[in-house]
C-alpha positions in Angstrom: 91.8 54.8 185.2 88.0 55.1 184.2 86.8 53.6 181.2 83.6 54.1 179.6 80.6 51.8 179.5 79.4 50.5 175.9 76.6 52.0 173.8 73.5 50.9 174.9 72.3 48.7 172.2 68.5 49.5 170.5 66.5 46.9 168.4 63.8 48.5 166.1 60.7 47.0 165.8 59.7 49.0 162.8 59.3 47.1 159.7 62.3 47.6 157.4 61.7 48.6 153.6 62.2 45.1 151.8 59.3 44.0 154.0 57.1 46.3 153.6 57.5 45.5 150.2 57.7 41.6 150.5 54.3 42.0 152.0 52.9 44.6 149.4 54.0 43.3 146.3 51.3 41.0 145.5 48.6 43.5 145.7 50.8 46.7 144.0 51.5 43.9 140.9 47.8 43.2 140.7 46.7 46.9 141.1 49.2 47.9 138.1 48.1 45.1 135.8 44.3 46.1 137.0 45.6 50.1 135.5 47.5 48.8 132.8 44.8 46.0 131.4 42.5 49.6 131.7 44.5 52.2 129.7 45.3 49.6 126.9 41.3 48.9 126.5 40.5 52.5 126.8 43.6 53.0 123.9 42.0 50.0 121.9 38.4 51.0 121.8 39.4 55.1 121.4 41.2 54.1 118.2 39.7 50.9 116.5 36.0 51.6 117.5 36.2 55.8 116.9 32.9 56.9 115.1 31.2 53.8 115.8 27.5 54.2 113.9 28.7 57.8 112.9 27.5 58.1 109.0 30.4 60.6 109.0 32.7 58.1 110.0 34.9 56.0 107.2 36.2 53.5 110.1 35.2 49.9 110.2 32.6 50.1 112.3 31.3 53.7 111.2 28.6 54.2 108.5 29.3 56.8 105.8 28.8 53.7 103.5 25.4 53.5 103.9 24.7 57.4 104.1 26.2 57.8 100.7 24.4 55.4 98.9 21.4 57.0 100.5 22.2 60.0 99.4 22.2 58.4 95.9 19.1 57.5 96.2 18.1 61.2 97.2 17.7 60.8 101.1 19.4 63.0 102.7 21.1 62.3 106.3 21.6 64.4 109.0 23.3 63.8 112.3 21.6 65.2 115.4 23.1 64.6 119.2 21.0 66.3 121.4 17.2 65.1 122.2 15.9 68.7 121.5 16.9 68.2 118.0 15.7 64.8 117.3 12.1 65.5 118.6 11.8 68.6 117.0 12.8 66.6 113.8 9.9 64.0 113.8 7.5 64.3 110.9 5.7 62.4 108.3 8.3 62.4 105.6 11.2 61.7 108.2 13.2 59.0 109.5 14.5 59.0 113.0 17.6 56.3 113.8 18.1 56.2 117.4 21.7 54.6 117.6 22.2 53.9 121.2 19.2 54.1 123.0 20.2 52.4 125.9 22.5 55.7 126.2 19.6 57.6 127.0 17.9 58.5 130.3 14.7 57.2 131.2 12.7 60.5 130.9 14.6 61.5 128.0 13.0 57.9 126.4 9.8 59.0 127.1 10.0 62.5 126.0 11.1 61.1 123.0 8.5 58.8 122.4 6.0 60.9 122.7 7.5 63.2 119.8 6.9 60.1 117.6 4.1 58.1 118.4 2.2 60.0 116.4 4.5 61.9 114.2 3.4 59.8 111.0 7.3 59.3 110.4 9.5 56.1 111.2 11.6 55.8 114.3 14.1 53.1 113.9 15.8 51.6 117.7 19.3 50.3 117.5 19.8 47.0 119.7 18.0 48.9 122.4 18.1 46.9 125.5 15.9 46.4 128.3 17.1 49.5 129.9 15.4 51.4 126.9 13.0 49.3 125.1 10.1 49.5 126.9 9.7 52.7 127.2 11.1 53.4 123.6 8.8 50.4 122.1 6.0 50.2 124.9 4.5 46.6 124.4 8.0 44.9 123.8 10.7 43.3 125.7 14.2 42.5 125.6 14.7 38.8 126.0 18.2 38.4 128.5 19.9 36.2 126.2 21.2 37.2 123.0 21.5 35.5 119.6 24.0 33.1 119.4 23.7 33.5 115.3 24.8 36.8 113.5 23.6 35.8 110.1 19.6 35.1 110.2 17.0 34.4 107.9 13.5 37.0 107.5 11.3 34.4 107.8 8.5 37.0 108.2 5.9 38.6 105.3 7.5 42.0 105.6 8.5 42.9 101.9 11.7 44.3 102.9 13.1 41.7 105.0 11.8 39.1 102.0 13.6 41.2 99.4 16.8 41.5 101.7 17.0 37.8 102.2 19.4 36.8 104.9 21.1 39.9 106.9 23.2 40.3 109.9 20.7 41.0 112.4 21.5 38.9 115.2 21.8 40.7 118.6 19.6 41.2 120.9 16.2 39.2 121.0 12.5 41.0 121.4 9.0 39.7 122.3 6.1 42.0 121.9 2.5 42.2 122.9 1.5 43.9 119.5 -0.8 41.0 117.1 -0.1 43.2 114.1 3.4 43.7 114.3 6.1 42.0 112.0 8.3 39.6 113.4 11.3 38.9 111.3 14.9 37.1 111.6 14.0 34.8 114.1 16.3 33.4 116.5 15.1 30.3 118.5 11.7 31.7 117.3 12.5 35.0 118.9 12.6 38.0 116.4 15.3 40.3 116.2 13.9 42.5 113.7 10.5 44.1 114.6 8.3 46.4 113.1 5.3 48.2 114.8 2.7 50.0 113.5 1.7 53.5 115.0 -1.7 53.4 117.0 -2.8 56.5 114.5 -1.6 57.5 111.1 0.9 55.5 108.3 4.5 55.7 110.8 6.1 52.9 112.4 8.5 51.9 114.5 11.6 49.5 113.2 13.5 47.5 116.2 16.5 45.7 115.1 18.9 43.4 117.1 22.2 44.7 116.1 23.1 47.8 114.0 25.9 45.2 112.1 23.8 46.0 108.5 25.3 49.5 109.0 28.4 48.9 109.4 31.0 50.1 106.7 33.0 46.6 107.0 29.7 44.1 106.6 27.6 46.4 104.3 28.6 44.1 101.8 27.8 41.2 103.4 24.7 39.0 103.0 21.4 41.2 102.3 22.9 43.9 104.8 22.8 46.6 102.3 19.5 45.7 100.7 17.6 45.9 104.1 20.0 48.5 105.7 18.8 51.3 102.6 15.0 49.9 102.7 14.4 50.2 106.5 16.1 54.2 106.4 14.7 55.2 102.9 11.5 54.8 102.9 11.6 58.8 103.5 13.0 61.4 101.6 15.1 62.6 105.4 16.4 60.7 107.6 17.8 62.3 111.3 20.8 59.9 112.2 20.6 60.5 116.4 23.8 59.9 118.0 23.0 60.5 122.2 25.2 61.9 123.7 26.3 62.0 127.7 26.7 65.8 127.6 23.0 66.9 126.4 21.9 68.8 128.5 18.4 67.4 128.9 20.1 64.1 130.1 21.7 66.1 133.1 18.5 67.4 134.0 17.1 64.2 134.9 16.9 62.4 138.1 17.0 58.8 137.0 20.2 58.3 135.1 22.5 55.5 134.9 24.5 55.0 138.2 28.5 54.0 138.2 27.7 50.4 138.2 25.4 50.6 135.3 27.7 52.5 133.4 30.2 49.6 133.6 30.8 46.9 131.1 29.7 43.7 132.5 33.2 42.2 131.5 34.6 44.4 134.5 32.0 43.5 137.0 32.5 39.8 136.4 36.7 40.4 136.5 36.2 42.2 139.7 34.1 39.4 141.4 36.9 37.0 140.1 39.4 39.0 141.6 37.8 39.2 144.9 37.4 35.3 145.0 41.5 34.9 143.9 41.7 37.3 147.2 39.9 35.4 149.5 41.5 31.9 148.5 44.9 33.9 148.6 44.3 34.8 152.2 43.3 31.4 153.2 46.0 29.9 152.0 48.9 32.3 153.5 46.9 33.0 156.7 48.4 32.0 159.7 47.2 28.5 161.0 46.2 28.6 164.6 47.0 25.4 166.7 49.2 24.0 168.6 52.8 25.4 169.3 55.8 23.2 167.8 58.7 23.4 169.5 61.5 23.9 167.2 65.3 24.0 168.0 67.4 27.2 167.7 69.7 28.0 164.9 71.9 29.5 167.4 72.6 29.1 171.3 70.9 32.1 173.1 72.5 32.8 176.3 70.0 33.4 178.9 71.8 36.7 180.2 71.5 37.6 176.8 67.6 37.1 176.9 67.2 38.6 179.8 68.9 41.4 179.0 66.9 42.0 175.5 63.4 41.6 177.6 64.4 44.1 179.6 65.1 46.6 176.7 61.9 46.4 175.5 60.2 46.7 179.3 62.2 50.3 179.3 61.4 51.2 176.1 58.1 50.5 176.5 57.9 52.2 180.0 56.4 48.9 181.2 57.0 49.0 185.1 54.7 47.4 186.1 55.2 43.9 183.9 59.2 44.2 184.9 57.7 44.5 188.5 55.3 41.6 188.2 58.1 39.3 186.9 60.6 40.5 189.5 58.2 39.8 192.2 57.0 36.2 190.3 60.3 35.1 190.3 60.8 36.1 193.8 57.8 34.2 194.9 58.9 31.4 193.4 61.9 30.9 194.9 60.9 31.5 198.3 58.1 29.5 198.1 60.6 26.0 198.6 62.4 27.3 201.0 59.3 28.6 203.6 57.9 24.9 202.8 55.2 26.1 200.7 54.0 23.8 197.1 54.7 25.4 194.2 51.3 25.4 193.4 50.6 28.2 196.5 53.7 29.7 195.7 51.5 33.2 194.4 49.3 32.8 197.1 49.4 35.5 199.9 47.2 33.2 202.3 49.9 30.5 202.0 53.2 32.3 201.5 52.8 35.3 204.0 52.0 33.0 207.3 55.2 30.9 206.1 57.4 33.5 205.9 56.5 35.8 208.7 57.2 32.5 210.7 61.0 32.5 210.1 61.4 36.3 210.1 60.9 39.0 212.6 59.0 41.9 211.6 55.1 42.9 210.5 54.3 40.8 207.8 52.1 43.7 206.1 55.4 44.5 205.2 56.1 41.4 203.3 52.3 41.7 201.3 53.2 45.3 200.0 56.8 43.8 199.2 56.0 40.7 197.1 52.4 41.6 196.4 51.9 45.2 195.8 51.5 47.7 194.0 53.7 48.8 190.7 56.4 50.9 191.4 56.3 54.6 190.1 59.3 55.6 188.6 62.3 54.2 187.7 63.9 54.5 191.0 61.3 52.9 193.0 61.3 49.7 190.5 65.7 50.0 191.3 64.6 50.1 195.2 61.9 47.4 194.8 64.5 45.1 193.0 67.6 45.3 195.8 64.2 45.0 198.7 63.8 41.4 196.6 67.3 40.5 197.1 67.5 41.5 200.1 64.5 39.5 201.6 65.8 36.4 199.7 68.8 36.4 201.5 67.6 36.8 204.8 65.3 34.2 204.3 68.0 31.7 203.3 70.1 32.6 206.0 67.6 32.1 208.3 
């Protein structure tokens, strides 16, 4: 009657599923909220802010209001989006609105004032920042800090600004170099409405803090209306220039806006926020190092048992030479007592050899290769080495 041995078992040291994601679901919630927190901005500002400064544009924040009462008064408006257009469209009887400025390059800002330093006409600069300004408006610069007031007062002799009265020009704050220019709408006695004479000829230059007095939702509103038709009227055309990304004379350049510039501040400041909330995450669930606590067992392990799973993951591991070393540990500790060796010399050929070649016959070269040699080289030899260990601890007990 033969019966057959059990299935050898295996224990996988892969991590399972469920912890792969007990482990990952922090980061994969945060990187989805991260996406979805994107797409729902990107949704909001496609549909609520569409046509933003476009005098085609009836939305809220377009400007068709003021274009049409232009138009009233017999200026005609017409939109240009490439730099080509809007330099070749600077004159004496023209005005030129620059709507984004910081939108453009650095050599398309200087190409572009050239065309109308000296053009005779008016160039009008759209909360131009200090990416643009100086170029745009040499002799000026953006102050860092912005108005903390929309609704100013001119306090300024320009005639316009004193007929307008109060307007919504608070954005962003300019200093300038110029003694004959017009300061107006001060804010913490930094203007946010500027105007420049050219060096040559009767044209001028117009810088204004915030384009809100063009907006179809706060024409309305204060003097917006009054100084949002004097500032673009004063000649018979005005050239409404809406930059855009895809002119051509912008890809041409080597100096534009890198990925981080082209990034809201709001997301830079969110992303260094994240990363701290990362770091203080990590500290907090890393693992402390110290000393180890013993703890008891759920369950009572028999040693056998132990044993038996140690030597599992030896073979799987094709790890010889540690199965050998703890074969031949063992050994040596067990011998050591009965040669009348200390513990303490028990791994100690200079001690242990001399002590047992004493009680048994034979070369004790032998017994060095046996207990302190090399690894075994198959599986077979680590089989032989192990019965050559029991072998020699009996004899020495019998002995």
């Amino acid at each position: 009657m033969t019966t057959e041995a059990p299935p050898a078992l295996t224990t996988s040291t892969a991590p399972t599923g469920r912890l792969l994601w007990t482990r990952t679901r922090g980061i994969t919630l945060a990187v989805v909220l991260i996406l979805a927190a994107a797409v729902a901005m990107a949704a909001v500002r496609s549909t609520a802010r569409h046509g933003e400064l476009d005098p085609r544009s009836a939305d809220p924040y377009g400007s068709r209001a003021v274009a049409e009462l232009l138009a009233q008064r017999g200026v005609s408006t017409r939109v240009v989006t490439t730099l080509d257009a809007a330099r070749s469209a600077a004159g004496p009887d023209t005005t030129l609105l620059v709507a984004v400025p910081d939108r453009l390059a650095h050599r398309q800002q200087v190409a572009l004032q050239k065309a109308t330093a000296d053009s005779g006409g008016r160039t009008v600069l759209l909360a131009a920042g200090s990416w643009s300004i100086e170029r745009l408006a040499p002799g000026v610069t953006a102050d860092p800090a912005t108005s903390g007031d929309s609704t100013l007062t001119p306090q300024c002799a320009l005639p316009e600004a004193r007929r307008a009265g109060p307007a919504d020009t608070g954005g962003v704050r300019y200093t300038t170099t110029h003694l004959d220019a017009d300061s107006c709408y001060p804010s913490e006695r930094l203007a946010t409405l500027l105007r420049l004479p050219a060096a040559s000829g009767s044209g001028d230059t117009i810088v204004l803090g915030a384009p809100g007095i063009l907006y179809n939702d706060r024409l309305d509103e204060q003097g917006n209306a009054s100084l949002a038709l004097q500032l673009l009227g004063s000649r018979p055309h005005l050239v409404w220039y809406l930059p855009s990304l895809s002119d051509a004379s912008g890809a041409r350049t080597g100096d534009q806006k890198g990925f981080l510039d082209l990034l809201p501040s709001g997301w830079l400041w969110a992303t260094l926020q994240l990363f701290i909330a990362a770091v203080l995450a990590a500290f907090w669930r890393a693992r402390r190092f110290g000393p180890l606590v013993t703890e008891k067992l759920p369950v009572a392990i028999r040693a056998s048992e132990t044993t038996e799973g140690r030597a599992r993951l030896y073979l799987k591991a094709d790890a010889r030479d540690r199965a050998a070393d703890a074969l031949r540990s063992a050994t040596r500790t067990r011998l050591a007592p009965l040669a009348g060796v200390p513990a303490a010399q028990a791994h100690t050929p200079e001690a242990l050899l001399p002590a047992l070649s004493a009680r048994l016959p034979g070369d004790g070269q032998a017994l060095h290769s046996l207990l302190f040699g090399p690894p075994p080289g198959d599986d077979a030899a680590l089989i032989a080495l192990t019965d050559q260990l029991d072998a020699l601890e009996r004899e020495v007990r019998r002995s």
